[in-house]
C-alpha positions as CSV (number, residue, x, y, z in Angstrom):
1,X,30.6,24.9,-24.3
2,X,28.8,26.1,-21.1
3,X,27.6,29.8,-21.0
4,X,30.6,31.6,-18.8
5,X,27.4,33.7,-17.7
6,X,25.8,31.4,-17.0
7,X,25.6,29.7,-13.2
8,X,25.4,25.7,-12.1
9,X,22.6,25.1,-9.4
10,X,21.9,21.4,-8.2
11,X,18.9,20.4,-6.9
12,X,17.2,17.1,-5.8
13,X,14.3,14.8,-6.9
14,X,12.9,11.7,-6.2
15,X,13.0,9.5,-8.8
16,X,11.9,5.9,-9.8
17,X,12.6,3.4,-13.1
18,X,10.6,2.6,-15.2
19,X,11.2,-1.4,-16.1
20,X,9.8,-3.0,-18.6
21,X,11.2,-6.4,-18.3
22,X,9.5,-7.6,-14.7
23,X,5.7,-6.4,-15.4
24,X,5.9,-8.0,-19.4
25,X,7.5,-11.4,-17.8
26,X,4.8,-11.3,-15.2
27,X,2.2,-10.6,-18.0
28,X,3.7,-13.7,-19.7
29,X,3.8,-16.4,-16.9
30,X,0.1,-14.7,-15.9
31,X,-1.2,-15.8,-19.5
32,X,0.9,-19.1,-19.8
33,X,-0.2,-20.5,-16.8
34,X,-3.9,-19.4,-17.3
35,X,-3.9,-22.0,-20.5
36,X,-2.3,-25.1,-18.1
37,X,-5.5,-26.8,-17.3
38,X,-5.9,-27.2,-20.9
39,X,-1.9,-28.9,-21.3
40,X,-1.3,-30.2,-17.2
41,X,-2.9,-33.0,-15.2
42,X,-5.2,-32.0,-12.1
43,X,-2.5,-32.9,-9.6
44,X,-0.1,-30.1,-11.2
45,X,-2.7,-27.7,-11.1
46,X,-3.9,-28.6,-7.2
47,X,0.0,-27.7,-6.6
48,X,0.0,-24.9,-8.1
49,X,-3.0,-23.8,-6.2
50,X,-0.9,-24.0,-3.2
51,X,1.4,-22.3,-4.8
52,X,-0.5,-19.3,-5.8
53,X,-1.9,-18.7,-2.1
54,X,1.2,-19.1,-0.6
55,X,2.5,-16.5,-2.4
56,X,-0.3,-14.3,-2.0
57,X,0.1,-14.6,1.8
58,X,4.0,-14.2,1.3
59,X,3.6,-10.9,-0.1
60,X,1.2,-9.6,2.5
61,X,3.1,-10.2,5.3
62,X,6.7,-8.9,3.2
63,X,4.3,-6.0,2.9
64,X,3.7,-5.6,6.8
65,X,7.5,-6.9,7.8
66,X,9.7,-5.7,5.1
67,X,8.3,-2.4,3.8
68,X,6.5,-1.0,6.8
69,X,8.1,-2.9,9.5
70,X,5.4,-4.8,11.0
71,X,6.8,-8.6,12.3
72,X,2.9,-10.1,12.8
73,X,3.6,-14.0,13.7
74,X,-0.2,-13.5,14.2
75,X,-1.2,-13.5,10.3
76,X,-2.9,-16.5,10.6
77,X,-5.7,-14.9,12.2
78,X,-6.9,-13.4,8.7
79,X,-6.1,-16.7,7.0
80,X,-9.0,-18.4,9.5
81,X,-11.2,-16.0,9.1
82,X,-10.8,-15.4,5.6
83,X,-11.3,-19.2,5.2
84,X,-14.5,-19.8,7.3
85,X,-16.1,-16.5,6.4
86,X,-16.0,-18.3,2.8
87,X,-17.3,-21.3,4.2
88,X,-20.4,-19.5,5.7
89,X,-21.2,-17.3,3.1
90,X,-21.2,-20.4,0.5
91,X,-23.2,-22.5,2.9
92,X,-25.9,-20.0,4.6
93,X,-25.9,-17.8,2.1
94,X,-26.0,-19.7,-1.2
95,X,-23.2,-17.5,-2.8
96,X,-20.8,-19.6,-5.3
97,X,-17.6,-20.2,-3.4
98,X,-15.6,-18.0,-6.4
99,X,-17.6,-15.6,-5.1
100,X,-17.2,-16.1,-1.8
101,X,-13.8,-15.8,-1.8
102,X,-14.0,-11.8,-2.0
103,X,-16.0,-11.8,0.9
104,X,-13.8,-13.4,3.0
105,X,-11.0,-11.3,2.2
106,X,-13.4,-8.7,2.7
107,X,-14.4,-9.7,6.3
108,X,-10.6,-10.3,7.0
109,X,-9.9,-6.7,6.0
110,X,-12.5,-5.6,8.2
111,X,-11.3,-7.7,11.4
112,X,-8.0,-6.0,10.6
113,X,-9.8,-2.6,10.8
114,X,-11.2,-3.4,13.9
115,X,-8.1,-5.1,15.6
116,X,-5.4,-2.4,13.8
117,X,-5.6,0.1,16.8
118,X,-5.4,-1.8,20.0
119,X,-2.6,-3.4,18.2
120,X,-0.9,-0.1,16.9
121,X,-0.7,0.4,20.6
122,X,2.6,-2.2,21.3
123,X,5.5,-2.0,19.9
124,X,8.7,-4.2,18.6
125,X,8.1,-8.0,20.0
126,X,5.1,-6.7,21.7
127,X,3.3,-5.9,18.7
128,X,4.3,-9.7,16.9
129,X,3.0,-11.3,20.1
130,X,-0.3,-9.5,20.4
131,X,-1.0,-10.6,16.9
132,X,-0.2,-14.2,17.8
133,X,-2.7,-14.0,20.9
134,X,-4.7,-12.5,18.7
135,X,-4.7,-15.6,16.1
136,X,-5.1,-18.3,19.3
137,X,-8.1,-16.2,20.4
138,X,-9.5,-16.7,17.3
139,X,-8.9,-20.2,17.2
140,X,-10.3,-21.0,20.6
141,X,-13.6,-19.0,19.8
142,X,-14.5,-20.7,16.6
143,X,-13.2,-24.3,17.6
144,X,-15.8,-24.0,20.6
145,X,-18.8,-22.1,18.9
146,X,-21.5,-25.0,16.9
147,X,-22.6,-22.8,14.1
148,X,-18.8,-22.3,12.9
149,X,-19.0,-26.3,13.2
150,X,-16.9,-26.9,16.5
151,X,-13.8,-28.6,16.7
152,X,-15.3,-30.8,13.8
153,X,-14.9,-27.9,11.2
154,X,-16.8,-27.4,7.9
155,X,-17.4,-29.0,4.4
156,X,-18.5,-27.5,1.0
157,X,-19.0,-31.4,-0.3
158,X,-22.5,-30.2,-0.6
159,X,-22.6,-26.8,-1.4
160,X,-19.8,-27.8,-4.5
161,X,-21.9,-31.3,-5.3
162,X,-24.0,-29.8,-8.4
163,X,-20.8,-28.3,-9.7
164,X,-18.8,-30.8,-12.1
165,X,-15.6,-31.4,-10.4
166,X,-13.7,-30.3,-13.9
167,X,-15.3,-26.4,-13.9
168,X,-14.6,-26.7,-9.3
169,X,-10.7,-27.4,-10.6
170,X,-10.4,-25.1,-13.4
171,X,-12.4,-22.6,-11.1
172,X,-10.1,-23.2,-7.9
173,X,-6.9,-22.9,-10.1
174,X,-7.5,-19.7,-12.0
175,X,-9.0,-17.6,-9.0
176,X,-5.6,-18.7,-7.5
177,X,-3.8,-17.9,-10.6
178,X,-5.7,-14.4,-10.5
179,X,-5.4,-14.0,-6.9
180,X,-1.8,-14.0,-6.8
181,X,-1.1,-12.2,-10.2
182,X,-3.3,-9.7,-8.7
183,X,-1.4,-9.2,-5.2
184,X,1.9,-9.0,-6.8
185,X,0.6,-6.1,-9.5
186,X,-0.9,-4.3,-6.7
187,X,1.7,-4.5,-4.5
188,X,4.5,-3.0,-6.9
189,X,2.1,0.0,-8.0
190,X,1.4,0.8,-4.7
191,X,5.1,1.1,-3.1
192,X,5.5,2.8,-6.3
193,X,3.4,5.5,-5.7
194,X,3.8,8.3,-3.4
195,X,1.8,6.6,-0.6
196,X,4.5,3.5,-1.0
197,X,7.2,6.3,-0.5
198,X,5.6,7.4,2.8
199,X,5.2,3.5,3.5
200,X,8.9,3.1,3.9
201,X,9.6,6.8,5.2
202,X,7.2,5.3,8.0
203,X,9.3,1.8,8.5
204,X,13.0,3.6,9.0
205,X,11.5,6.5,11.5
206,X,8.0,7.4,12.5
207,X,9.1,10.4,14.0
208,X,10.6,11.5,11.2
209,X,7.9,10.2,9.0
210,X,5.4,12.4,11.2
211,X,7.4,15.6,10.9
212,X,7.1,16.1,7.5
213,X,3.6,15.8,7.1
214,X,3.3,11.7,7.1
215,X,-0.3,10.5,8.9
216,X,1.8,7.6,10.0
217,X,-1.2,6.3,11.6
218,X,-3.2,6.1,8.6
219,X,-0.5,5.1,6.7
220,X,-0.2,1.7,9.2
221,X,-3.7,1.4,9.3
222,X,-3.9,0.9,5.4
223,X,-1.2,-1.1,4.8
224,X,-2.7,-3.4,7.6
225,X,-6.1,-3.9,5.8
226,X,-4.1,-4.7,2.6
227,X,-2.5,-7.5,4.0
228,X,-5.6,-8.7,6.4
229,X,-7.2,-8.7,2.9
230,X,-4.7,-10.0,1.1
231,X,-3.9,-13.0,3.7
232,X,-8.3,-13.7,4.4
233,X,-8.7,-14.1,0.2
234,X,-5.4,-16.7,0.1
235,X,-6.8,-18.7,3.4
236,X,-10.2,-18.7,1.2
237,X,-8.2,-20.0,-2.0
238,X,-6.3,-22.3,0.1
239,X,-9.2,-24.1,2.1
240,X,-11.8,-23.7,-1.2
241,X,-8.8,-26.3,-2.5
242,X,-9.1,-28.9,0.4
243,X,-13.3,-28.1,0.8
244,X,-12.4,-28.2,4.3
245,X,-11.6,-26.0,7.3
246,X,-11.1,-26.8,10.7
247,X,-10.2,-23.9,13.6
248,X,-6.9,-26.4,14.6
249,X,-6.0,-26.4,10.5
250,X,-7.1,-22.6,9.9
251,X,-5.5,-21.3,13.0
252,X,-2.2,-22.9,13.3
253,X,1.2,-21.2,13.8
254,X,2.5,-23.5,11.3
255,X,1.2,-21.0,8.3
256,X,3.1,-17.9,9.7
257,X,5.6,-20.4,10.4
258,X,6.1,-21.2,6.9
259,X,5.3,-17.9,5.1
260,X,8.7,-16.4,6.9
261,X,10.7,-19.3,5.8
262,X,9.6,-17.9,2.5
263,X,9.9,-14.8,3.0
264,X,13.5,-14.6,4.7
265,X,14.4,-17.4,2.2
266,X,14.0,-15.4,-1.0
267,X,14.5,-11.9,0.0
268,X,12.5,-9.8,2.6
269,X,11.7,-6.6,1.7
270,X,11.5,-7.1,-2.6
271,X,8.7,-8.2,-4.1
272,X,11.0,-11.0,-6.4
273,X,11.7,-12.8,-2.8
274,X,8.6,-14.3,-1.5
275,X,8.4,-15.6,-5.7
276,X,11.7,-17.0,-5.3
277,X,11.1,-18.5,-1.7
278,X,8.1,-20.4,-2.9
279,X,9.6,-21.6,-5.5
280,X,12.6,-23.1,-3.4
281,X,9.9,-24.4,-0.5
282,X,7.8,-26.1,-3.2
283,X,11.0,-28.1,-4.9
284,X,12.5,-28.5,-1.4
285,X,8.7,-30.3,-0.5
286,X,8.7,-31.9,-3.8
287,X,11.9,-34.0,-3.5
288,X,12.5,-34.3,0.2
289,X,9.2,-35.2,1.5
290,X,9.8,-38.9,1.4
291,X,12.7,-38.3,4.0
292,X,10.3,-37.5,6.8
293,X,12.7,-35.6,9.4
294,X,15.3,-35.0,7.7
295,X,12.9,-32.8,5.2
296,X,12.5,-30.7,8.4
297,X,15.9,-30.2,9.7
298,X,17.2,-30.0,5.9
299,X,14.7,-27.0,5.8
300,X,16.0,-25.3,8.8
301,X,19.8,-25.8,7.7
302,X,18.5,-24.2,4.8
303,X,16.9,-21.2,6.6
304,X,20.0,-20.6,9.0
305,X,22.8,-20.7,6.2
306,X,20.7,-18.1,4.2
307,X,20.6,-15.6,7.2
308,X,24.0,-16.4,8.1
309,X,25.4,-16.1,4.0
310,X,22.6,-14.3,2.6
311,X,21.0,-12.6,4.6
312,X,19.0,-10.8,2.0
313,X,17.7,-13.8,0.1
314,X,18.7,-15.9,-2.3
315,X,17.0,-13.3,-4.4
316,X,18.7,-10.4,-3.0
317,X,21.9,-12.1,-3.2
318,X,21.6,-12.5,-7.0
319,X,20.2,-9.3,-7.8
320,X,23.1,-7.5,-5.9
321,X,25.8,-10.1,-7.9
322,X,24.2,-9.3,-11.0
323,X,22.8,-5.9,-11.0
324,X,19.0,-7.4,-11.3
325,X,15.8,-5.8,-10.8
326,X,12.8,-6.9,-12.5
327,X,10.4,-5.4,-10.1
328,X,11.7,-2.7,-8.3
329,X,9.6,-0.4,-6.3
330,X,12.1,1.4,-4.6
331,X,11.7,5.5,-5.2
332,X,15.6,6.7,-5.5
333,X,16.9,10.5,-4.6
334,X,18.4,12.0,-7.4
335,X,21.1,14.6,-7.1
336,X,21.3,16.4,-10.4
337,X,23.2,19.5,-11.7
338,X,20.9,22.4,-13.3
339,X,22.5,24.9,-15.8
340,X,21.1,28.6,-14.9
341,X,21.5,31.6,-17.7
342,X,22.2,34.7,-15.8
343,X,21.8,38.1,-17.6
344,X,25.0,40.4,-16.6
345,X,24.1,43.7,-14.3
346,X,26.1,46.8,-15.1
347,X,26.2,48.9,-12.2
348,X,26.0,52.6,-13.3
349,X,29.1,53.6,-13.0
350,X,30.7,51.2,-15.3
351,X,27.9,52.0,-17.4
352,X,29.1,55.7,-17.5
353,X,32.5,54.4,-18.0
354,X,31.8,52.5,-21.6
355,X,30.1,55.3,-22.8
356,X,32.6,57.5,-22.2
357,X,35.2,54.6,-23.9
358,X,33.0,54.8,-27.0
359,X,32.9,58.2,-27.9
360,X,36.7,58.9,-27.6
């Protein structure tokens, strides 16, 4: 029974669950896949390697378009140089190509950096076309310069020949495996912190953002790194699988192309969708890729009834039917009622009153 003395304040509080489920299935699938090359055939796990960088590069650029609002159709820039910074530092420099895959991702990061502010300058489609100017510049450059091979491109044949081509494919698989794990873990920690809160404060209004304290610009400037880092180690991953890069391969518009088919497919703007969206691409590749057109214009059909029927994603369609989130890393605004004891104040002359009362 509530104190009639007592007084009802509300007040409000950001908030934000605390799952279990998603991070202990991720855990799971993390570990069960790590054992595969021991249980699957080297084909499954070459597949899967495409699988894991895909992804990676999914949820960088679902990072840059649907938390912070940042279309690029230019990411294939860090996937380029991410890729042939690998090969260089494996080939000149005599670091394992594992190794080497940090570095590109490092030297993608760092192209972002240096790229981030002329591009923070344009806005809306001017901002996605400057980054896809941005990618053909690269390509033209390094197609046309000797050392980065020319148009021919580059080989790790020799650099990988004194490694036995069982510890190359158990190697390539489980820095894929680890990439991606990785990228997904970090991802969801970070837009669940307080600097993922001012992330999406940033994509619905900068102003806004800005007038409450927000550095939007260093806010963009970080999440732009991320995903330059993000997308150079996956190009690394992706081209350490083939052991060769070319500027036409690296460069191409096709890999933006196809990471927002993912994207858009699965769910923009959750971390479950570009999961989901690889895993539809990969079976759609799997089974139709003997139709040769028609596996095109069945993908596109695909692509246009999801945005027409479901235009959150296939996974954003579920979770809304079913009330499912296994990763969620949105922060919520709680409105909450807060009971107040108040101590009664008797004025003096209803003071004098009582006492008078009580002696008669």
């Amino acid at each position: 029974m509530r104190d009639p003395a007592a007084s009802v304040t509300t007040r409000l509080h950001w908030t934000t669950s605390r799952p279990i489920t998603g991070p202990a299935l991720l855990a799971f699938a993390s570990f069960a896949l790590a054992l595969l090359p021991w249980y699957g055939s080297a084909d499954t796990m070459r597949l899967l390697v495409e699988f894991f960088a895909l992804v990676t590069m999914a949820q960088a650029w679902n990072l840059l378009a649907g938390f912070t609002g940042f279309v690029s159709v230019g990411q294939q820039a860090f996937i380029g140089i991410g890729a042939y910074a690998m090969f260089m530092i494996s080939i000149n420099a005599g670091v394992h190509p594992f190794l080497a895959v940090g570095c590109g991702g490092l030297i993608a990061g760092l192209a972002g950096a240096l790229v981030a502010p002329a591009l923070f300058r344009l806005r809306g489609p001017h901002f996605a076309i400057g980054t896809w100017v941005l990618a053909e510049l690269c390509r033209i450059a390094i197609g046309n310069i000797d050392w980065f091979g020319g148009a021919s491109g580059l080989t790790l044949a020799r650099v990988l020949l004194d490694i036995p081509p069982e510890v190359r494919s158990y190697g390539t698989y489980w820095v894929s495996l680890g990439l991606a794990a990785a990228s997904i873990a970090a991802i969801y920690l970070l837009l669940r912190s307080r600097f993922g809160l001012a992330v999406r404060t940033v994509r619905d209004n900068e102003s806004s953002a800005q007038s409450v304290g927000i550095d939007v610009h260093r806010v963009k400037l970080a999440v732009y790194i991320i995903a330059a880092f993000l997308t150079g180690c996956a190009g690394a991953v992706a081209y350490l699988n083939t052991m060769f890069v070319s500027a036409d391969a690296a460069f191409t518009v096709d890999w933006v192309a196809l990471i927002i088919f993912v994207v858009i497919i699965g769910g923009i703007g959750t971390i479950e969708g570009p999961i989901v969206g690889a895993l539809i691409y990969f079976l759609l590749r799997e089974w139709l890729a003997d139709y040769g057109t028609w596996y095109i214009i069945t993908l596109g059909l695909i692509a246009i009834a999801t945005m027409l029927f479901a235009p959150q994603g296939v996974w954003g369609f579920i979770a809304s039917r079913l009330d499912l989130r296994l990763l969620p890393a949105d922060t919520r605004l709680i409105l909450e009622e807060v009971t107040v004891a108040s101590t009664a104040v008797v004025m003096p002359e209803e003071e004098s009153h009582a006492r008078k009362k009580a002696h008669g």
